[in-house]
C-alpha positions in Angstrom: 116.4 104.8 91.8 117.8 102.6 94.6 121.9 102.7 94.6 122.8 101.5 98.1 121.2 98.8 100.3 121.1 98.7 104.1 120.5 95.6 105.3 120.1 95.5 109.2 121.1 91.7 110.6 121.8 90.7 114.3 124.7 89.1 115.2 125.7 86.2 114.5 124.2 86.2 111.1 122.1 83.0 111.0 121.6 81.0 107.8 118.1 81.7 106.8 118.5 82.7 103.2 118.9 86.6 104.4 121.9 87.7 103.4 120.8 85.8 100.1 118.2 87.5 99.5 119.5 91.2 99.9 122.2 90.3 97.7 120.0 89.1 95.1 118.1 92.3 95.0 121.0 94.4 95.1 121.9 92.8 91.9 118.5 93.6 90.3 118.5 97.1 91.1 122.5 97.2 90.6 123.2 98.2 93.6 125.5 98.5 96.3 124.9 96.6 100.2 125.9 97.1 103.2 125.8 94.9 105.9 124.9 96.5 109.0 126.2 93.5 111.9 124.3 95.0 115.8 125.8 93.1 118.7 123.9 93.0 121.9 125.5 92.6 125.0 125.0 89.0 126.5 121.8 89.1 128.3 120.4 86.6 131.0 117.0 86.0 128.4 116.1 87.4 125.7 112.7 87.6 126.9 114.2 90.3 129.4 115.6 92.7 126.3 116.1 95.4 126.9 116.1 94.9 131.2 119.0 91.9 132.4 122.0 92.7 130.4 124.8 91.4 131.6 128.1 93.1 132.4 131.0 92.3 129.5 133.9 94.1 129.4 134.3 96.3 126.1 137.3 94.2 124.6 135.2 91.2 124.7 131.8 92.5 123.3 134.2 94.3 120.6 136.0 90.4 119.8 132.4 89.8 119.6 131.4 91.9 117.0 134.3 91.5 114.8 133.5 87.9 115.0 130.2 88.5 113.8 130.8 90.5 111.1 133.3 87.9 110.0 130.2 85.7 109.9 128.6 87.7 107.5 131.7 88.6 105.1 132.3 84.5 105.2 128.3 84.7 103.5 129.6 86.9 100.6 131.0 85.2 97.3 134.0 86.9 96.2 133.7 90.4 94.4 130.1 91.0 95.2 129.2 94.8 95.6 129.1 94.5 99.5 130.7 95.8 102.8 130.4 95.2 106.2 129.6 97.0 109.1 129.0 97.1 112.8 127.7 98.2 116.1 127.7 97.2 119.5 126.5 98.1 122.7 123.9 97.3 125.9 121.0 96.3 123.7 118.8 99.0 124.7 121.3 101.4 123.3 121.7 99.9 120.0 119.0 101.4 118.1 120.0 105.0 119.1 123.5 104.0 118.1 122.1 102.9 114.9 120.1 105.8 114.3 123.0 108.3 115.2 125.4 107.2 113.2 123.6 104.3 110.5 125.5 104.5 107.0 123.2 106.7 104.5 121.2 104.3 102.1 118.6 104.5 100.0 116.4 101.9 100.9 116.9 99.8 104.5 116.5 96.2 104.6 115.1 94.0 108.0 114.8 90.3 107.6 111.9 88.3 109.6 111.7 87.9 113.3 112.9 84.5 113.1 116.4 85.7 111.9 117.0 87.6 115.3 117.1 85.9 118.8 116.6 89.2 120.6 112.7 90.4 119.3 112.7 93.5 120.8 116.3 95.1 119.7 114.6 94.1 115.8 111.7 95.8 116.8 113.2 98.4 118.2 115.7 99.3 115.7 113.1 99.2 113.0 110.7 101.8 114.9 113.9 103.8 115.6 115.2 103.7 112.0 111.7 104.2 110.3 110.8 107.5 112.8 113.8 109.0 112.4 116.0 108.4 109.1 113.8 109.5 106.3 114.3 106.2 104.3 112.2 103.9 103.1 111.8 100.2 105.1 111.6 97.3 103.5 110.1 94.2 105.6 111.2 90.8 104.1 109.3 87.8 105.5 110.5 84.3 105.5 111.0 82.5 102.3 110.2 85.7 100.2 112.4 87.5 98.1 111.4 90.6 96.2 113.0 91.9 93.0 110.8 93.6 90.1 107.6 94.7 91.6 105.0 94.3 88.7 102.0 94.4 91.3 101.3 96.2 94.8 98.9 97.0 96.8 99.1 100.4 98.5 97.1 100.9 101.8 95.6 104.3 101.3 95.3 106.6 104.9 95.4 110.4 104.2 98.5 111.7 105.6 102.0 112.5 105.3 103.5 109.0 106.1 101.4 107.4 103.3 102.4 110.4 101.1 106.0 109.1 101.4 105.4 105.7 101.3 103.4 106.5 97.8 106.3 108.3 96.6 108.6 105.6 96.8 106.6 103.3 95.2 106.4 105.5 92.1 110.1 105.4 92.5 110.4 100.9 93.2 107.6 99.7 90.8 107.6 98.5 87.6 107.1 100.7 84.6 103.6 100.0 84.0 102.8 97.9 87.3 99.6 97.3 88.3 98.9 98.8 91.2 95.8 98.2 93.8 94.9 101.2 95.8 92.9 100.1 99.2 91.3 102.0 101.5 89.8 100.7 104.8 86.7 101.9 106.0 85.9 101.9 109.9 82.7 103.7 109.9 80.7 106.3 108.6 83.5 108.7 109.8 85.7 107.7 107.6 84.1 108.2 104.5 86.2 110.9 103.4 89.4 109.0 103.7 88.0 106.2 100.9 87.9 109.1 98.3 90.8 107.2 96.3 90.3 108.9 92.7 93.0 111.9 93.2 95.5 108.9 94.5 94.5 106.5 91.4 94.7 109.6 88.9 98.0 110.4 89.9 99.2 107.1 89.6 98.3 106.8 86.7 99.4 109.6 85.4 103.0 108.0 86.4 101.5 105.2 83.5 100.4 102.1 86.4 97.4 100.3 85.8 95.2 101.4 89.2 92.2 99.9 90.6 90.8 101.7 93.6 89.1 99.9 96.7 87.2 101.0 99.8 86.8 98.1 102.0 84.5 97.9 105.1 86.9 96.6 107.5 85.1 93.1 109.5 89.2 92.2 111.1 91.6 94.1 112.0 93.2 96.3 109.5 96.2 95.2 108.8 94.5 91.6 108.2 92.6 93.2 106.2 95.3 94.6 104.1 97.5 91.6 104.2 94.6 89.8 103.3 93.9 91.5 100.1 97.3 91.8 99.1 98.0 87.7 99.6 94.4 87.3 97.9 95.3 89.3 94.9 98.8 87.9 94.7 100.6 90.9 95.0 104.7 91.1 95.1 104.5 94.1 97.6 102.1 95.9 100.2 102.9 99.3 100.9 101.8 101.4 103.4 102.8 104.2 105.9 104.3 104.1 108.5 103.3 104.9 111.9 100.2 106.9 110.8 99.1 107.6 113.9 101.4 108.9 117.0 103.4 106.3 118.0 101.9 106.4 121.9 98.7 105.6 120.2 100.2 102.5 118.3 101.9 101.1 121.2 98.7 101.3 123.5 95.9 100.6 121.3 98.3 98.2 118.5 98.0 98.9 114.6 99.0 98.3 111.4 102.5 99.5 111.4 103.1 97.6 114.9 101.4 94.7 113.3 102.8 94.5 110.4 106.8 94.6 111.7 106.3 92.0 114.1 104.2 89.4 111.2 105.3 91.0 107.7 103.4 88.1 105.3 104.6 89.5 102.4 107.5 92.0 101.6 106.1 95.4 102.8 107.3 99.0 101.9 107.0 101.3 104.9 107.6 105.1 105.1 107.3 107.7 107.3 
């Protein structure tokens, strides 16, 4: 059961239906938000982040941040179940600041690249948060909002971060969602890993209505998944997070790299 919200925005909150959007899904799920406000240091590009921060001194960057959480309370309407909160620092500190000392929440929200002007601090802060918080992500793309999930499709890769990520789905779907259980195959190798009857049987044992598939992968796999998943119509993709070791991911790219920097539908992450 999801009770508190932590939705992630940069500073200043821009008016992209964000804050919206959380709040509508606290509602659903009767549930509390916070507002987490980060507030990067000025930098001489953005294309630079994390390198060519410029110097501010700490009064300023902290009038900064109160003015951008200001931004954000101004977004509210009156009595909703909502608080803000901040942090600031040198961008590439942020996400450790975050990490250290992030309110406790049950679920963590991230809006879509297009809400943040510095791309790496979101991507950053969402590879920080999901490697080391123990709480479910939550990817929203542009101009989707998620509330009941009556259909998802969960990308099956044996392993403890798709273990999680199946857990919380039990936990965020529907009573008797349906519920598409995919499997992508690279090779004869990985046979074993499109086995999906003990993950169908034990989601539906939890009363979903499961359909397993193994499917040869001809793209990349997180195409692949996304592609089924906007095929099918689904409200949610879920998968885990960061499968692999995270060297790996950053060198060769994959689906959880993939997947935070172009979510095309909302998408559940754990790891």
């Amino acid at each position: 059961m999801i009770k508190t919200l932590l939705a992630i925005v940069e500073g200043p909150a821009r008016k992209s239906g964000f804050i919206d959007t959380v709040l509508a899904l606290a509602a659903f799920r009767q549930a509390h938000v916070i507002f987490d406000v980060l507030t990067a240091a000025p930098l001489l590009s953005e294309q630079l982040a994390p390198l060519g921060t410029l110097y501010t001194l700490p009064g300023q960057i902290r009038q900064l941040a109160q003015s951008h959480a200001d931004s954000v309370r101004a977004m509210l309407p009156p009595g909703a179940p909502a608080e803000v909160v901040s942090h600031f620092d040198d961008v590439g500190w942020i996400p450790g600041d975050v990490r250290a000392t992030a309110p406790l929440a049950d679920l963590v929200v991230f809006g879509p690249a297009e809400t943040w002007s510095i791309d790496w601090l979101r991507r950053r802060t969402i590879e920080t948060i999901l490697l080391s918080s123990g709480s479910p992500l939550l990817l929203l793309p542009s101009g989707r909002s998620l509330r009941a999930i009556d259909h998802a499709v969960f990308g099956w890769k044996p392993g403890p971060a798709a273990m999680r990520s199946l857990h919380h789905l039990i936990h965020l779907a529907a009573p008797g969602a349906r519920i598409d259980v995919v499997s992508v195959k690279h090779g004869l190798d990985d046979l074993a890993e499109t086995d999906l009857a003990p993950v169908v049987t034990l989601l539906e044992r939890h009363g979903f209505s499961v359909t397993g598939h193994a499917l040869d992968r001809s793209e990349r796999a997180h195409d692949t998944l996304t592609g089924f998943a906007l095929e099918h119509g689904a409200d949610l993709l879920a998968v885990g997070g960061f499968g692999h070791a995270r060297v790996r991911e950053i060198l060769l790219g994959g689906v959880t790299r993939s997947l935070i920097a172009d979510p095309r539908l909302p998408v559940l992450m754990a790891h």
